[in-house]
N, C-alpha and C positions, 0 to 999 in steps of 0.2 A: 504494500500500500504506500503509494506516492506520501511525502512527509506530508506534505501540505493538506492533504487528505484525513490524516490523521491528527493535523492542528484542526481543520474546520470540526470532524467529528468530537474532540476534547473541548473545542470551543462552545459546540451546541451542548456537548452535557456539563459546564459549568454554565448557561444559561440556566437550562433545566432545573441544577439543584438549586440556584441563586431565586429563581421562584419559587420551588418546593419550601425553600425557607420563606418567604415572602407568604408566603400560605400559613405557615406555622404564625409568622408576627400578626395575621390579621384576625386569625382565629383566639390569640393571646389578647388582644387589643379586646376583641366582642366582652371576652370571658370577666376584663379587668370592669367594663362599662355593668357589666350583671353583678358583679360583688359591691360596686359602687352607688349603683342604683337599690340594690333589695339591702342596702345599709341603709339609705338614704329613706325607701320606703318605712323600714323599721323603726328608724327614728321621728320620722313625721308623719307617721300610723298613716301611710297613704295606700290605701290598698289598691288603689288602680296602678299604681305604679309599680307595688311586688305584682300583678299578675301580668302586668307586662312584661317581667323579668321571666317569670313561669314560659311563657311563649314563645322568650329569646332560647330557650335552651334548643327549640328544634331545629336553630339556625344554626349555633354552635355543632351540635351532631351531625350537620351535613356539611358542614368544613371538614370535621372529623373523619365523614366517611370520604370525601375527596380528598384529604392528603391521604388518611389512606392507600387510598386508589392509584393516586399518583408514584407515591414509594414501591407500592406493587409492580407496577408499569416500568419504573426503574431497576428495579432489582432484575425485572425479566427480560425488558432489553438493553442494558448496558451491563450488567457481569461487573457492578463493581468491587474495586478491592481494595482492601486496608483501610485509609482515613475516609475515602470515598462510601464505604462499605459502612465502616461506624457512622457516617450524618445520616447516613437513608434509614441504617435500626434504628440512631438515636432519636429522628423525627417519629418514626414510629412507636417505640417507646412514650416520647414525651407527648404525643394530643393524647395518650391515653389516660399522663396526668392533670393535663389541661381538661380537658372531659371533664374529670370526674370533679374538678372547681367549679364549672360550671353549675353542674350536679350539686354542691353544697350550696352557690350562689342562690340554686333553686330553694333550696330546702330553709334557709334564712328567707325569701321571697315570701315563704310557706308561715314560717313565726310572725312574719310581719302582717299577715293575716289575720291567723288566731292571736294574733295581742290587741288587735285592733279595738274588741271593746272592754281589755281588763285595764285595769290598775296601770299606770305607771311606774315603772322602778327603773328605766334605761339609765333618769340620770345617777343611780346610784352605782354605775361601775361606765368603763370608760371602753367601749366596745367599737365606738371610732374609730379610736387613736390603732388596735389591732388590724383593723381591716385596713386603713390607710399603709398601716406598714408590710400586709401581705398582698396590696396591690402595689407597691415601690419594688417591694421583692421581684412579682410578677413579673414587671418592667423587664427588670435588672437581669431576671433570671434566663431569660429570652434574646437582649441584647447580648448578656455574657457568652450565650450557644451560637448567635449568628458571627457576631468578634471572635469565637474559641478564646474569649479573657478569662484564663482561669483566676487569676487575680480577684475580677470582678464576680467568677462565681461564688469565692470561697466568702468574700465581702456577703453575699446572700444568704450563705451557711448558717454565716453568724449571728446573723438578725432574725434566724431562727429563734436560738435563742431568746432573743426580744420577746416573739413572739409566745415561748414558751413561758416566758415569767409573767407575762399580763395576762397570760391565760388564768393564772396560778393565781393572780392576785385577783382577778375578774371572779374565779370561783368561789376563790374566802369570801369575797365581797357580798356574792349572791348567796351561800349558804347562809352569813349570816344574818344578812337581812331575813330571810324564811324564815329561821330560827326564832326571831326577834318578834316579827311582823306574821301572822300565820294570813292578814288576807295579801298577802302578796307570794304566797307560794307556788299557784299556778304560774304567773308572768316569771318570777324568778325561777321558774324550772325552764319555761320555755328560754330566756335569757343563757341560762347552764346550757342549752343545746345549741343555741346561737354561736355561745365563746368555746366552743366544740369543734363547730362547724370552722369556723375560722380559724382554730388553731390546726386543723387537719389541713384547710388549702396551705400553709405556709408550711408543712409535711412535705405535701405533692409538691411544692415548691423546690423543695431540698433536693427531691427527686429528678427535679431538672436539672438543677446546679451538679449532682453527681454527673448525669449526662454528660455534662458539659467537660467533665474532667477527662472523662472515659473517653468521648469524642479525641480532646488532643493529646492525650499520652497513650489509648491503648490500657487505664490499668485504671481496677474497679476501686473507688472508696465510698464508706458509708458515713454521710454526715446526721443519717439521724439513728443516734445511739440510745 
């Protein structure tokens, strides 16, 4: 095969994957707009805006099923190998933990519902300030896999972390208000399943940032211990 031949064909499949990512960043984008709107429902008890969040999930699963598709498509006709080989697993891998954010995105949509005519108790724990930092994450997590910044992955590892201690404090918080307060235990239980929900996307988070490492060295680590 004429060199030139073989520069245009290497040429068309780094088009290719340079969209297959471009797929992942917009499907990342939809998923960050659902965790920020069914926060945003649940805060100003607006239920027409968590069940549009509910609605968004069908959009996200059909990005899902087309990067899919597309990774399938690649694998079978271009034979790739080594770092080539790890973005096409690691795209696929990773919408499966973008998916399942969404999937939580829904399920807060869902709290933001049923809290709609109890009690108040949001302002007594601080469940913004999490989701804002598992959508920063989100960001980060996604730029660091298109860059291969492991740097910038390992920066998302850590604000796991973050994420793990406001969970912790988010939970004292609502236990003991139930404790204290018995008509606020229904809200405050659904609350405990909200800072659940969000501390598991910033989980699947982590899950991408491993990608990201596995992507450019070839060698697995686990940052959620």
């Amino acid at each position: 095969m004429p060199p030139s031949t073989v520069r245009s064909l290497r040429e068309h499949f780094d088009v290719q994957l340079h969209d297959l990512q471009e797929m992942l960043i917009r499907m990342g984008i939809k998923v960050e707009e659902m965790i920020d709107k069914s926060m945003q429902a649940l805060l100003e008890r607006d239920e027409a805006l968590a069940r549009q969040v509910v609605e968004m999930d069908d959009i996200v699963d059909d990005m899902d099923l087309s990067i899919e598709r597309r990774c399938i498509h690649l694998l079978a006709t271009q034979q790739p190998l080594a770092r080539d080989l790890r973005l096409i697993v690691s795209v696929l891998k990773i919408i499966a933990d973008v998916e399942r954010m969404a999937d939580f995105a829904v399920d807060i949509a869902k709290k933001a519902i049923r809290l709609a005519d109890l009690p108040r108790v949001e302002h007594f724990v601080d469940l913004g300030r999490m989701a804002r930092l598992v959508q920063e994450m989100l960001r980060d997590s996604l730029r660091s896999f298109v860059e291969q910044d492991i740097e910038l992955a390992k920066q998302v590892g850590d604000k796991d972390h973050q994420v793990d201690r406001l969970y912790a404090q988010n939970l004292d918080a609502l236990l003991r208000l139930m404790n204290e307060h018995h008509d606020y235990i229904t809200p405050g239980a659904h609350l405990v399943l909200v800072a659940r929900y969000i501390e598991r996307i910033g989980d699947h988070i982590t899950n991408v940032v491993e990608r990201v490492h596995y992507l450019v060295t070839g060698q697995w680590i686990e940052l959620n211990q």
